[in-house]
LODRENRO-684221 format. One record per residue (C-alpha): residue number from 0; residue in one letter; y, x, z. Coordinates in pm, whole numbers. Layout:
N
<node NUM; 'A'; <Y; X; Z>>,
...
//
This chain:
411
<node 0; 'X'; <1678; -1407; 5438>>,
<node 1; 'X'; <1666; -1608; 5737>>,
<node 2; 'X'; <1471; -1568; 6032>>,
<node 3; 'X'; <1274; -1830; 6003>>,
<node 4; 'X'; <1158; -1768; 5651>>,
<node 5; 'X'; <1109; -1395; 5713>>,
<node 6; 'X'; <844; -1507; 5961>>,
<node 7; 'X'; <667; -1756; 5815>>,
<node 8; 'X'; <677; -1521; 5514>>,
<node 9; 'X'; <491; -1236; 5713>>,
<node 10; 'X'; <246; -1528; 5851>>,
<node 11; 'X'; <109; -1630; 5513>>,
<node 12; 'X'; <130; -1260; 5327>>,
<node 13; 'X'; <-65; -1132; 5660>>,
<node 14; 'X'; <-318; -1443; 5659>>,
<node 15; 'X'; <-399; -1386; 5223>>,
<node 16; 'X'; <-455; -999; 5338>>,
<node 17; 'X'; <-677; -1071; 5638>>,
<node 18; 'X'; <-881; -1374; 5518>>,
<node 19; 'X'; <-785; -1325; 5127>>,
<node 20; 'X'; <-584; -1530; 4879>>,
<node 21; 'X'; <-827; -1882; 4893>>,
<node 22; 'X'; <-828; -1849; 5289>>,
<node 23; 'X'; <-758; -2234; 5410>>,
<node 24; 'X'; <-464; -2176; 5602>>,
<node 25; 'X'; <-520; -2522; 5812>>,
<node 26; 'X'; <-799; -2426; 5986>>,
<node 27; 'X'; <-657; -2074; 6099>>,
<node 28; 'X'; <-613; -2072; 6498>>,
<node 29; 'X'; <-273; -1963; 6671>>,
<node 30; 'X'; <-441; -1630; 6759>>,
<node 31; 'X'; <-471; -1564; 6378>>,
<node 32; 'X'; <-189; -1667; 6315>>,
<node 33; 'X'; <-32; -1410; 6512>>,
<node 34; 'X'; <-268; -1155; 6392>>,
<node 35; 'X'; <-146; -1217; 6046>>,
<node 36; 'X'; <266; -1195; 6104>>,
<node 37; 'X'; <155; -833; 6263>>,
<node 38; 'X'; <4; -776; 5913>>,
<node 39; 'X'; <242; -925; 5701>>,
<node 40; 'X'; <494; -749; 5869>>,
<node 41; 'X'; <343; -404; 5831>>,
<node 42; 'X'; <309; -501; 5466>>,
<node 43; 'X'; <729; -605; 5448>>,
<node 44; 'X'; <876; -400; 5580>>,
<node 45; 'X'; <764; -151; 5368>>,
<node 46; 'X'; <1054; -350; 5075>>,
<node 47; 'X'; <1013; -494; 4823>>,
<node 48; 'X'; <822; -215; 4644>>,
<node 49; 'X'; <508; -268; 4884>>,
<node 50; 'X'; <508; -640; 4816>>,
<node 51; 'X'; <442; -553; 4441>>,
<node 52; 'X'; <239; -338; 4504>>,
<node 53; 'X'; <61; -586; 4698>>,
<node 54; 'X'; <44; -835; 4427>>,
<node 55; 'X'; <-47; -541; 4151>>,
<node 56; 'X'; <-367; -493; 4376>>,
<node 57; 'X'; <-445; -828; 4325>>,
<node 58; 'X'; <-442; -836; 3975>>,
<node 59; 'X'; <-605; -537; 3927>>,
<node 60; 'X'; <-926; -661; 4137>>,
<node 61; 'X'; <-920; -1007; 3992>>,
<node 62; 'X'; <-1166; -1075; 3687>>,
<node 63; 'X'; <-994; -935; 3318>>,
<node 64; 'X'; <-1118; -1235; 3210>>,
<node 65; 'X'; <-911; -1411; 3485>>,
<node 66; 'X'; <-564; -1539; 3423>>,
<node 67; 'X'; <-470; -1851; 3600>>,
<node 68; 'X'; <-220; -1764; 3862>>,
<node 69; 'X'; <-369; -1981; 4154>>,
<node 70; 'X'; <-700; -1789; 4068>>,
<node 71; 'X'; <-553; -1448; 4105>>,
<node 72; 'X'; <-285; -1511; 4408>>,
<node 73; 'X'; <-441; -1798; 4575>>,
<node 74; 'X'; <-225; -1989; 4839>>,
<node 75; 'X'; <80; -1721; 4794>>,
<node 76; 'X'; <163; -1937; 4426>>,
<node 77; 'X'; <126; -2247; 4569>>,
<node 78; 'X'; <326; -2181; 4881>>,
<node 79; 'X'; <618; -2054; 4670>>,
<node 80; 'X'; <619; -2262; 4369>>,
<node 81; 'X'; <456; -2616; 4458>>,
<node 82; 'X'; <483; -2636; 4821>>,
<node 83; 'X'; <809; -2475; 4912>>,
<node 84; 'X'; <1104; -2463; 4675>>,
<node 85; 'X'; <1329; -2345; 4967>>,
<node 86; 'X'; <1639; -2088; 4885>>,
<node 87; 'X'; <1497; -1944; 5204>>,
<node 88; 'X'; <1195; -1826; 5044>>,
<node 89; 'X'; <1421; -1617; 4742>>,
<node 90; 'X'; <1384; -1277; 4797>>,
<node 91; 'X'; <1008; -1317; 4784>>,
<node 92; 'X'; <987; -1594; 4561>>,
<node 93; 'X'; <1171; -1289; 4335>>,
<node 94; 'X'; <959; -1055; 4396>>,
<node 95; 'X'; <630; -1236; 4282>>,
<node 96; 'X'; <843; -1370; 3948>>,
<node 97; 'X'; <939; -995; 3891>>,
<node 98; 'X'; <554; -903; 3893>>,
<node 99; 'X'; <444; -1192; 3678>>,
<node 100; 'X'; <671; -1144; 3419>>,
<node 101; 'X'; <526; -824; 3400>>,
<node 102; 'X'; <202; -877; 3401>>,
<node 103; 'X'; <172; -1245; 3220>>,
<node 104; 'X'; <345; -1280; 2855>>,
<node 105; 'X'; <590; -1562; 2907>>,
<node 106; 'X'; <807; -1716; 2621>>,
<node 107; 'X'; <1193; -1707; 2600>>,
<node 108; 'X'; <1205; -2073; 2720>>,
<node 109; 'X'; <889; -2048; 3015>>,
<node 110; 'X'; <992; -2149; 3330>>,
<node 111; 'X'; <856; -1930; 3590>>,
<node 112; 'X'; <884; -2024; 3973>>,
<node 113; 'X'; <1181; -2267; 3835>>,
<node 114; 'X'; <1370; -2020; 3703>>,
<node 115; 'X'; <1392; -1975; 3286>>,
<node 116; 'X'; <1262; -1636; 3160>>,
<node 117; 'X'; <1535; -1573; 2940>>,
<node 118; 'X'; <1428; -1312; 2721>>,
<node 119; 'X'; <1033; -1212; 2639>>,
<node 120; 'X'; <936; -883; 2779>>,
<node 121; 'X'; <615; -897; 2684>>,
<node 122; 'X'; <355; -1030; 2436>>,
<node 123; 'X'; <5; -1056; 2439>>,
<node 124; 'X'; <-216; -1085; 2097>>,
<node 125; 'X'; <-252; -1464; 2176>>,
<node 126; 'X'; <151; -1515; 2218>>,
<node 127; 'X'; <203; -1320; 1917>>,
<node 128; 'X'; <-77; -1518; 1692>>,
<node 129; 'X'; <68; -1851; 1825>>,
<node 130; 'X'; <401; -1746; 1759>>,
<node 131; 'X'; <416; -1609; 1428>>,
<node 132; 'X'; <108; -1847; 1266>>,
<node 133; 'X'; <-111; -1534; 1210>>,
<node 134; 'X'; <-495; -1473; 1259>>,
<node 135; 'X'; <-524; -1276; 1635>>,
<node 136; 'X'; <-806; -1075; 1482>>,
<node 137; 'X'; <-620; -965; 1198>>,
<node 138; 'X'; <-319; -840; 1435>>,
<node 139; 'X'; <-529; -685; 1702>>,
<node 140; 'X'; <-605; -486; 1400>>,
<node 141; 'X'; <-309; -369; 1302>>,
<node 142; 'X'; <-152; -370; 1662>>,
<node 143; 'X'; <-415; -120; 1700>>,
<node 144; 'X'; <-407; 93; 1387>>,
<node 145; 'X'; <29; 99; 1466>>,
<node 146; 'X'; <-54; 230; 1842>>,
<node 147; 'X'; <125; -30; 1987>>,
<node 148; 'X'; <-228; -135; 2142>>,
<node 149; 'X'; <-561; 71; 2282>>,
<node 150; 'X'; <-863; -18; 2224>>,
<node 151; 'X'; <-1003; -116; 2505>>,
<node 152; 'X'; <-1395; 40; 2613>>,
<node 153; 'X'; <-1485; -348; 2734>>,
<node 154; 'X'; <-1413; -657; 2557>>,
<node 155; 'X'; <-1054; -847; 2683>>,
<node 156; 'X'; <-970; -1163; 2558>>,
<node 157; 'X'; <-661; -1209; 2346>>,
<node 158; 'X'; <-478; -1354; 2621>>,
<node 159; 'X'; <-490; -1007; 2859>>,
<node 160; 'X'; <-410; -776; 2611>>,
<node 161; 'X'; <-34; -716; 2643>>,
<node 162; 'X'; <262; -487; 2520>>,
<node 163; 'X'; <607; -452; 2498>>,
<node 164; 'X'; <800; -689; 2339>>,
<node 165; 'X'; <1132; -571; 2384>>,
<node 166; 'X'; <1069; -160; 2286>>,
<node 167; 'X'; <815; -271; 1990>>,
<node 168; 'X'; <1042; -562; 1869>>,
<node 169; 'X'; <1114; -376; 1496>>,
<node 170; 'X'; <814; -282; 1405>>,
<node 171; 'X'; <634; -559; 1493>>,
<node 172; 'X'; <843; -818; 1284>>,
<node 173; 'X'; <771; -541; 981>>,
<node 174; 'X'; <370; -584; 1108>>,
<node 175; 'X'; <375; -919; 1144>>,
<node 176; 'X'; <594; -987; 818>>,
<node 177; 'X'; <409; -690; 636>>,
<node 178; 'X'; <109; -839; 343>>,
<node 179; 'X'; <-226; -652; 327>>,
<node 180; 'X'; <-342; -500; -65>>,
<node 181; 'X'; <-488; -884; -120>>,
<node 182; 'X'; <-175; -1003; -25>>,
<node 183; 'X'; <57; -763; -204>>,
<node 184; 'X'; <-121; -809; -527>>,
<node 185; 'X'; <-50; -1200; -530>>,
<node 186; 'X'; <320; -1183; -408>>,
<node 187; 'X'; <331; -946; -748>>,
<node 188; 'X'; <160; -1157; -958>>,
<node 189; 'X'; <-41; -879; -1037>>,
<node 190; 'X'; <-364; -914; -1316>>,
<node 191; 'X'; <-681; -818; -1236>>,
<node 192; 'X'; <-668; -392; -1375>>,
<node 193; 'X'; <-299; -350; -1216>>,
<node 194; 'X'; <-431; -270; -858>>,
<node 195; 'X'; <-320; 86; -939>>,
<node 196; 'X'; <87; -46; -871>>,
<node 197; 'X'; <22; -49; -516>>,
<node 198; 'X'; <-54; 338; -447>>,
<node 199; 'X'; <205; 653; -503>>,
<node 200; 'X'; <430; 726; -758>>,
<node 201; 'X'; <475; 362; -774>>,
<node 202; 'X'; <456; 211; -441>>,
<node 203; 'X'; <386; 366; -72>>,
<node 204; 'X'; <233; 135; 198>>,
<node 205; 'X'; <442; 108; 515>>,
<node 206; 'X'; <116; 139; 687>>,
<node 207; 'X'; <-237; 309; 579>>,
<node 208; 'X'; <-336; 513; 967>>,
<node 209; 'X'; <-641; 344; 1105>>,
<node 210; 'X'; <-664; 86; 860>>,
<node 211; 'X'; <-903; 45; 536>>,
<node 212; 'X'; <-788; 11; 243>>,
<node 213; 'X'; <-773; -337; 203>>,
<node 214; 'X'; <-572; -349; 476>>,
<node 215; 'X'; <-292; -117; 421>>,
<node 216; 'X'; <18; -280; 521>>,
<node 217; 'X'; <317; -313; 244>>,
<node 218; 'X'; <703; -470; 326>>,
<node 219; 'X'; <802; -734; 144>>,
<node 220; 'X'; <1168; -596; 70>>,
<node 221; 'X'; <969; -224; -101>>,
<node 222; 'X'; <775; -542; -336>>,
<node 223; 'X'; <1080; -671; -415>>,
<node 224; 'X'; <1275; -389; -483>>,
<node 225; 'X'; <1025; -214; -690>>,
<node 226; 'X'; <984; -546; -854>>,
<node 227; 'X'; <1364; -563; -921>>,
<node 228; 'X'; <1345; -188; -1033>>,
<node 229; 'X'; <1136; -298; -1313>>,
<node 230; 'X'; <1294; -595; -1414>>,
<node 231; 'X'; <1646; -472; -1426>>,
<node 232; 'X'; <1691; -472; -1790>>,
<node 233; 'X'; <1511; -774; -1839>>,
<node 234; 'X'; <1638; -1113; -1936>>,
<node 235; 'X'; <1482; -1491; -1994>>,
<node 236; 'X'; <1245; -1476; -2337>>,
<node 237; 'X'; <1392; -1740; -2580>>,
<node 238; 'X'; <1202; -1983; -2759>>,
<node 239; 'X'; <1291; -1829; -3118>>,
<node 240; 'X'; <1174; -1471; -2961>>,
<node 241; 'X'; <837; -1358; -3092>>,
<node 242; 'X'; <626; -970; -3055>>,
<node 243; 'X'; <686; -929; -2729>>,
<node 244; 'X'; <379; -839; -2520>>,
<node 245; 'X'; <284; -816; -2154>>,
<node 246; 'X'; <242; -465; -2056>>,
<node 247; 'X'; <-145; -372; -2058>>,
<node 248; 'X'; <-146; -557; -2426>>,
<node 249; 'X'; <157; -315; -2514>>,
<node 250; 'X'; <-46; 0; -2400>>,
<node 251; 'X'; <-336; -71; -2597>>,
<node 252; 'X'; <-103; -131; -2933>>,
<node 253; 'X'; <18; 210; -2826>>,
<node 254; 'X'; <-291; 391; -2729>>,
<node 255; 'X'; <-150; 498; -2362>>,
<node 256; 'X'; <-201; 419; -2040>>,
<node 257; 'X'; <-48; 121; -1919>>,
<node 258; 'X'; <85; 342; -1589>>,
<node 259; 'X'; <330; 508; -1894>>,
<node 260; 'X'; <455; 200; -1998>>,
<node 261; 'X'; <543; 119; -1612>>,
<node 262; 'X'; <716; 430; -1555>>,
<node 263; 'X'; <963; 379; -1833>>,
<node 264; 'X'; <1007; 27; -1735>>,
<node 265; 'X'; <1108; 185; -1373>>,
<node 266; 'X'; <1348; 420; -1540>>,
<node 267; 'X'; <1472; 177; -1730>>,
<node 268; 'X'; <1421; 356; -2022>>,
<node 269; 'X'; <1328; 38; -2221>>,
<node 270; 'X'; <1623; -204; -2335>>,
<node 271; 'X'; <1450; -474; -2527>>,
<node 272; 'X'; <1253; -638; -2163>>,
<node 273; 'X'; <1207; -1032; -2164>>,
<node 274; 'X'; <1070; -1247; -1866>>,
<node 275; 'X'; <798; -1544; -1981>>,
<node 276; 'X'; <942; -1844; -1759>>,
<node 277; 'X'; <615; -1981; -1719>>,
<node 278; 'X'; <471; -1692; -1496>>,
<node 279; 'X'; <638; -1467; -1238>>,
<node 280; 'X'; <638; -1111; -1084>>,
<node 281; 'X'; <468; -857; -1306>>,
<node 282; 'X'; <281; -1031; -1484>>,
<node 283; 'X'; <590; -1261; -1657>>,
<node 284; 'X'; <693; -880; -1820>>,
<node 285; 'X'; <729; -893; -2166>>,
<node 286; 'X'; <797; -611; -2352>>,
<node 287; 'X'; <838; -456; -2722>>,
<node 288; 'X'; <528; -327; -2832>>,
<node 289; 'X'; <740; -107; -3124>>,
<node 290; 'X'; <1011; 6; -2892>>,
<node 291; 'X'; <696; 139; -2600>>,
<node 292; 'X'; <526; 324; -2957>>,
<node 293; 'X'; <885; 485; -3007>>,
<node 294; 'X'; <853; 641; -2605>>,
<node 295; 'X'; <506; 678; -2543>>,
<node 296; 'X'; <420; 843; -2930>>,
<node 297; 'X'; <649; 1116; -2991>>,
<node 298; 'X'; <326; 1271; -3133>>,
<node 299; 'X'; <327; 1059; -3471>>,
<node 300; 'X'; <492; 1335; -3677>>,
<node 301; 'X'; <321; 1611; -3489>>,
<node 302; 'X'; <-53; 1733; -3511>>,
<node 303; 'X'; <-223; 1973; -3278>>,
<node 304; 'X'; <-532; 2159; -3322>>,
<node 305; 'X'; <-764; 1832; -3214>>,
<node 306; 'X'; <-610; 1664; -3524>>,
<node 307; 'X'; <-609; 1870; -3752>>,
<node 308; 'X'; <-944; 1950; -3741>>,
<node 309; 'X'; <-999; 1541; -3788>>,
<node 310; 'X'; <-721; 1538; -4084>>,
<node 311; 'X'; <-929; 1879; -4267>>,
<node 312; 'X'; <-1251; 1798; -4145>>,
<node 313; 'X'; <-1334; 2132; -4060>>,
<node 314; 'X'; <-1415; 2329; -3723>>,
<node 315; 'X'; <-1171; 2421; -3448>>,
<node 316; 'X'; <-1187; 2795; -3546>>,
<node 317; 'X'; <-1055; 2704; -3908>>,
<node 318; 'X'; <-807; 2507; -3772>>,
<node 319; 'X'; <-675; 2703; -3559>>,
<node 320; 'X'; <-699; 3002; -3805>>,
<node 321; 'X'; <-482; 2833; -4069>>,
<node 322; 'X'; <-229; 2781; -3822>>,
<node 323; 'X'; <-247; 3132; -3696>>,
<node 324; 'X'; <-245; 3286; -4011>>,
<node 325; 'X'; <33; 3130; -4159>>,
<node 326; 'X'; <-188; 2914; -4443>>,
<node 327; 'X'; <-33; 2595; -4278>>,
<node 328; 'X'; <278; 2650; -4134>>,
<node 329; 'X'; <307; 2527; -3765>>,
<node 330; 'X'; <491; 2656; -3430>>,
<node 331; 'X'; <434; 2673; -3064>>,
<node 332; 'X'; <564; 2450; -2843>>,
<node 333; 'X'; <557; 2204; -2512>>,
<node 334; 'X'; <318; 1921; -2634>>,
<node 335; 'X'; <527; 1646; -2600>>,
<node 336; 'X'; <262; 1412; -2360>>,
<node 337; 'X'; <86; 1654; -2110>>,
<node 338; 'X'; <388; 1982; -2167>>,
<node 339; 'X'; <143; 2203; -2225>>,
<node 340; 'X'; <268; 2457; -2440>>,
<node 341; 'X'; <49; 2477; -2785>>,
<node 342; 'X'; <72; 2522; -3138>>,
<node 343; 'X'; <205; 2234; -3379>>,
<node 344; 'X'; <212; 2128; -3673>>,
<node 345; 'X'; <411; 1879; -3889>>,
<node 346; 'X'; <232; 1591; -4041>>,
<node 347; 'X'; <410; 1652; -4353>>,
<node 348; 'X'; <298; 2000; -4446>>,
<node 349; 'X'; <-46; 1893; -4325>>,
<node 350; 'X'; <-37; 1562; -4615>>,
<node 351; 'X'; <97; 1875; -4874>>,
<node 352; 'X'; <-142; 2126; -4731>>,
<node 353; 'X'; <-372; 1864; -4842>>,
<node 354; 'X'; <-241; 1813; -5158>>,
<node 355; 'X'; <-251; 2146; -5259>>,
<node 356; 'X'; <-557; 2303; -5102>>,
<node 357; 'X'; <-933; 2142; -5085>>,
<node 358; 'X'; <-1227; 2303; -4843>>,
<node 359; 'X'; <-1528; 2311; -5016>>,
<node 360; 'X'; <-1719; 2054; -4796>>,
<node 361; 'X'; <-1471; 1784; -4923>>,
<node 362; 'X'; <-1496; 1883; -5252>>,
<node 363; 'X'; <-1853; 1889; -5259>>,
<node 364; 'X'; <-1840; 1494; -5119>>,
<node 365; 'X'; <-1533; 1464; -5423>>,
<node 366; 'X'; <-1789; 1628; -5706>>,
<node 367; 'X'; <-2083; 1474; -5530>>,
<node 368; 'X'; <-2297; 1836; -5568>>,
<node 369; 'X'; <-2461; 1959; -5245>>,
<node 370; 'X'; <-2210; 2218; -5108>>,
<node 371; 'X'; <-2447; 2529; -5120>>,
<node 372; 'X'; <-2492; 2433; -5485>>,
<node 373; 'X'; <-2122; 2382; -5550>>,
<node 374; 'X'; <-2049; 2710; -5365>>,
<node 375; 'X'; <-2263; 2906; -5568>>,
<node 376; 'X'; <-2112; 2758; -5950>>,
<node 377; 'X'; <-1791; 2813; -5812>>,
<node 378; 'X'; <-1901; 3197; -5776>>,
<node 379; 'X'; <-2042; 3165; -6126>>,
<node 380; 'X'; <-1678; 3052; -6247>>,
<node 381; 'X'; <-1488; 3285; -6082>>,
<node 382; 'X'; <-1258; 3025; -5902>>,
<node 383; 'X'; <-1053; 3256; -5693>>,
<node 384; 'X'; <-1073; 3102; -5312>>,
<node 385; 'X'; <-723; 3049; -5180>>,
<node 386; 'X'; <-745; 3261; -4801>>,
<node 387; 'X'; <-1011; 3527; -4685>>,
<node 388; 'X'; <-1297; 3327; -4595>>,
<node 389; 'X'; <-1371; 3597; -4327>>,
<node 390; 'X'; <-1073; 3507; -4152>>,
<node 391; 'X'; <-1012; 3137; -4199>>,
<node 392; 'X'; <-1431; 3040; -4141>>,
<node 393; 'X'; <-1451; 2821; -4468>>,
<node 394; 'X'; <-1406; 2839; -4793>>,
<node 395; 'X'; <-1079; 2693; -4934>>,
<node 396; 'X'; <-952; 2672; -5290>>,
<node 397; 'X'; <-618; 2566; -5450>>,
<node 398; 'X'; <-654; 2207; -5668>>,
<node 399; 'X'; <-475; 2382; -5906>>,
<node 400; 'X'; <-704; 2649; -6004>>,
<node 401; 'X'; <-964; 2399; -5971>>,
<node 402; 'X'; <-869; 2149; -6210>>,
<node 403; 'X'; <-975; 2412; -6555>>,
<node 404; 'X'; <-1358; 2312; -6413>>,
<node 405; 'X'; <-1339; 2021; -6278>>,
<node 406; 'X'; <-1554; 1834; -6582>>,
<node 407; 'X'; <-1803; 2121; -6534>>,
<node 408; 'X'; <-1838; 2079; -6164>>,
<node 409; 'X'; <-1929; 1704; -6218>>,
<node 410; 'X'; <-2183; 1749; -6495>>,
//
């Protein structure tokens, strides 16, 4: 630096730390003047580190509201940027750029003190919202909730609060990129009852600390994939291609949950899978209402306790006690739905335990007799019952020892 410079640079550092930063420097007299170079040069000498230091001390006691750079460093920015675009003047000229690139977010193509800042080090909310086309509020919000941000105690406009560009550069292209629950449902397509698709097993949000619900942050490519995942035996429906339904209609037919008939469309367990051209995402599935039954009712030749008490019309105890005993023959195993293990029973020897056997409560609605009344001929008759009514809990009697009295029992 030459002599010269490194003078007149101690004059006006000294004269902005004696008189401060808006000090006119034309009406200064020679004796402060020479006052000031004393400062300035107690101030330089200590390198280039004390000059920053300098300038941090500045910023710090300037307004947070405050971010015009002749506001905060006075006739130092002027000197080195309007009024003095000397090569003598580098090394401090560098020093001051060095600070405000730290301080101030500055685009890849700013020019600071003439010289083009290259490559962003850091943003601030405002940058970021003007840059990306995004609501500042919103991404406060989630610059907060990721911890890329503090919240601050007092209130800083978008503009002052600043971070890292360069260390938080991939996760704030997934933040900025990422779609809220609102969001995520419309990139789906998703109907009004299907909100369920966007939580575990089916999909995770990249982002739910700090944030409501409503706000929980979700990556396009996880959409798309998951999206893909269910589509991946699908192909275009054809206009001679009738019976298929969209997924919730497919449920109902099938009594189940429509969360089933997702899960087998994510492990591609179902083959016949159209797309309707005239929607998109999720709700343009189509699927086979008969092959879903096949999957989601392995129960349809099966009957547990619960059902056969509806087929018999009788009481749980009975219903389990014919099964128990042997009367209707049945075995125990893992239900097919929940895996719970219990004790089945095959529709078919329920329809010919039907056919064979009668409890007296449906014969009574069969004869149309009161069943105490009925009870008490049938004692009179002699009809043997069929199993100890002591152990089964009703009375039940075979159709074939009925059918000697069956014109008495309707006179």
């Amino acid at each position: 630096m030459p002599a010269y410079a490194a003078a007149k640079s101690c004059e006006f550092v000294g004269l902005t730390v004696r008189h401060g930063v808006h000090a006119p420097w034309k009406s200064m007299t020679s004796a402060d003047w020479h006052l000031a170079g004393s400062e300035g040069y107690a101030l330089l000498s200590g390198g280039p580190d004390a000059l920053t230091a300098y300038f941090q001390d500045l910023r710090r006691v300037a307004p947070v509201t405050e971010y015009g750079f002749r506001a905060i460093y006075g006739r130092i920015f002027d000197y080195l940027s309007h009024d003095n675009t000397s090569e003598a003047f580098a090394p401090i000229r560098k020093v001051l750029r060095d600070h405000l690139l730290e301080t101030t977010a500055f685009g890849d193509d700013d020019i600071v003190l003439g010289t083009p800042v290259g490559t962003r080090r850091l943003h601030s909310v405002r940058s970021l919202a003007v840059e990306t086309g995004r609501d500042p509020r919103m991404l406060l919000r989630r610059l907060r909730a990721l911890g890329i941000v503090t919240k601050s105690k007092t209130r800083v406009q978008h503009d002052r609060i600043l971070f890292d560009a360069q260390a938080n550069a991939a996760l704030i292209e997934k933040m900025v990129n990422a779609l809220d629950r609102p969001e995520a449902e419309r990139y789906l397509n998703l109907g009004r009852t299907q909100g369920y698709l966007l939580n575990p097993p089916f999909l995770t949000p990249f982002w739910t600390e700090g944030l409501h619900s409503a706000e929980h942050l979700f990556l396009k490519p996880d959409l798309d994939a998951f999206l893909a995942m269910m589509t991946r035996n699908a192909s275009p429906l054809q206009p001679d291609e009738e019976g298929f339904l969209r997924i919730g209609k497919a449920a109902s037919r099938s009594q189940r949950p429509a969360a089933q008939v997702v899960q087998l469309l994510m492990f591609g367990r179902l083959t016949k899978v159209r797309l309707d051209p005239d929607s998109s995402g999720v709700d343009a599935i189509l699927v086979d209402p008969e092959e879903v039954r096949e999957f989601l009712n392995p129960m349809a030749n099966l009957v547990a306790v619960r059902m056969l008490m509806s087929e018999l019309r009788c009481s749980q105890h009975t219903a389990q006690a014919l099964m128990e005993t042997g009367a209707l023959p049945s075995r125990i195993e893992r239900h097919p739905i929940n895996r719970l293990t219990c004790r089945l029973a095959e529709i078919s020897d329920v329809e010919a335990f039907k056919a064979e056997y009668v409890s007296v409560y449906i014969l009574a609605e069969e004869v149309g007799m009161h069943v105490r009344l009925l009870g008490d001929k049938l004692i009179d008759l002699a009809v043997p019952t069929a199993f100890d009514p002591e152990e089964i809990g009703t009375l039940f009697y075979r159709r074939s020892d009925l059918l000697p009295f069956m014109h008495k029992l309707r006179t």
